[in-house]
C-alpha positions in Angstrom: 14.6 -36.9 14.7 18.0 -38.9 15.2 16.1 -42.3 14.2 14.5 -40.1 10.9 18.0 -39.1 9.8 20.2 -42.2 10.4 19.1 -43.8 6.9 20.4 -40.8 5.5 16.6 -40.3 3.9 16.5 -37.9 0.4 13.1 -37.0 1.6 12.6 -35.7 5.4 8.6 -35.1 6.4 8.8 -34.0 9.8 5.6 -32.6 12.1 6.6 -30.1 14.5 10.5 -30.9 15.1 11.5 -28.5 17.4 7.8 -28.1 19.5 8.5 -28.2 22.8 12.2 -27.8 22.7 14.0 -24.5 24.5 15.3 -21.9 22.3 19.3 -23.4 22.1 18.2 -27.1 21.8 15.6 -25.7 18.9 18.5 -23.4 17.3 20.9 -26.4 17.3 17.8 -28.7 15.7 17.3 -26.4 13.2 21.1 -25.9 12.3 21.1 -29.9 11.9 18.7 -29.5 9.1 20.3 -26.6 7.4 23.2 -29.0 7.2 21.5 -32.3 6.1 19.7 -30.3 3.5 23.0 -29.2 2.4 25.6 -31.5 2.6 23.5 -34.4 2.0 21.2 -33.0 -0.4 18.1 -33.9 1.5 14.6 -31.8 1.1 13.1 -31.5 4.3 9.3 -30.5 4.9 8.0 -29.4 8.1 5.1 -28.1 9.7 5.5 -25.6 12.1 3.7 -22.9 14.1 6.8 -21.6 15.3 7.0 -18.8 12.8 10.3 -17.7 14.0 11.5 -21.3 12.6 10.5 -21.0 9.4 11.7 -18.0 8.2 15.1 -19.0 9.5 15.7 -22.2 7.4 12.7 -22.5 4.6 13.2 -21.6 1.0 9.3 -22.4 0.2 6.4 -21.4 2.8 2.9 -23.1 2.7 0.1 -21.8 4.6 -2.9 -24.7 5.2 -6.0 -23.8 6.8 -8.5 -26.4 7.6 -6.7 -28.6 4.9 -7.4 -26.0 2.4 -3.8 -24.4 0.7 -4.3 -20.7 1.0 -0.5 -19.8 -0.2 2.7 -21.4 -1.4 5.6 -19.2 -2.4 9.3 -18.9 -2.0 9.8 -17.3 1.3 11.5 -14.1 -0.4 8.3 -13.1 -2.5 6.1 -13.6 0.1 8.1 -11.1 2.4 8.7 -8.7 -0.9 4.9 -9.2 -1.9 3.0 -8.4 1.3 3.3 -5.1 3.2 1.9 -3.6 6.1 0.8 -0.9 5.8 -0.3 2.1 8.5 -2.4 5.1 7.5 -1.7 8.1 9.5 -5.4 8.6 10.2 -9.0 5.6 10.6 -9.9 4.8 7.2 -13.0 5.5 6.1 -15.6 2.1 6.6 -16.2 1.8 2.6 -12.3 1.7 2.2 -11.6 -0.8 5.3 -14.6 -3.0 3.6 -12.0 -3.6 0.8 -8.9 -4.8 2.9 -8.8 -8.0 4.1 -6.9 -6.9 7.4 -7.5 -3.8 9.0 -7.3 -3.1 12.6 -5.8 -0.1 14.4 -5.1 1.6 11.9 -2.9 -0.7 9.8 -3.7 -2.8 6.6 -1.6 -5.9 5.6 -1.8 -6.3 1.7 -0.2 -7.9 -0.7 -0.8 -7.9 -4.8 -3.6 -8.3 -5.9 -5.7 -8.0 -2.5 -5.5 -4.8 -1.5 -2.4 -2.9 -1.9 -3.8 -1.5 -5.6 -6.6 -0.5 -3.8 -4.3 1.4 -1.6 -2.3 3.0 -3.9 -6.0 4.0 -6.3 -7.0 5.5 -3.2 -4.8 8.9 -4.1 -3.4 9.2 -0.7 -0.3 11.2 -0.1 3.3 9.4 0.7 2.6 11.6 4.6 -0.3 9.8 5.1 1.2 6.1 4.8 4.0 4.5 6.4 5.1 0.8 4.7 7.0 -1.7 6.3 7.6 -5.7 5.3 4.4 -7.8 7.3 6.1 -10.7 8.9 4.9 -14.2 8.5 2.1 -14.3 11.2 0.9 -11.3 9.5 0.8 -12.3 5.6 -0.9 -15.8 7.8 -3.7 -13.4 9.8 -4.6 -12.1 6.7 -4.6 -15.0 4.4 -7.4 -16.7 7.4 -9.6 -13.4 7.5 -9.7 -13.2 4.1 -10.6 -16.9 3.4 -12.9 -16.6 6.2 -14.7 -13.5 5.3 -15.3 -15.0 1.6 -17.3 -18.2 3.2 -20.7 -18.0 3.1 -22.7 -18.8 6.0 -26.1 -21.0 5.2 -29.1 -21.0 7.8 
């Protein structure tokens, strides 16, 4: 990364940056980049499967599967948007058909893919619990979704 940076680059594309690296050398990595983008007004994009990365430093979040884009939002309306939700009791299989994921009791939705659904359903404030989804989840559900929409041809 030290070779990237020493042109002082207005554009940073980086693959991975701190894979591999243990949790201070990756904290102090990622602080360096906070700074670049700051100080020398530098927009830095990164790939990462370190979740924990990205929602400490990005603005934007992308999610790519298989080279398709699934999502890109700022990282604030994607945490506001998407919920997970946990239903006090199974849902019934004709409701679970409609969420894109369901296990254990516990849906994550987001607008416009299951939390209107949720909320048509009639059920009482007792009977659900909401709670922000974190970025693996709003990503686990973005794959089953895109998944479950692919047809299959024998």
């Amino acid at each position: 990364m030290s070779l990237a940076l020493a042109h002082h680059p207005k554009v940073l594309i980086l693959d991975e940056p701190t894979s591999g690296l243990d949790p201070v050398v990756r904290n102090e990595a990622l602080e360096l980049l906070q700074d670049i983008v700051a100080k020398e007004q530098t927009s830095v994009f990164f790939s990462s499967h370190i979740t924990e990365d990205i929602l400490k430093i990005a603005d934007y979040v992308t999610y790519i599967n298989n080279g398709k884009v699934l999502l890109s939002d700022r990282k604030k309306n994607l945490l506001e948007k998407y919920k997970k939700v946990s239903f006090s009791e199974e849902v019934p299989e004709h409701i679970r058909h409609q969420l894109p994921l369901y296990r254990n009791k516990t849906a994550i939705v987001g607008a416009g893919n299951g939390l209107e659904y949720i909320e048509a359903m009639g059920l009482q404030e007792s009977q659900l619990e909401y709670a922000p989804a974190s970025l693996d989840e709003i990503l686990l559900m973005l794959i089953e979704e895109n998944t479950s929409n692919v047809e299959v041809n024998n």
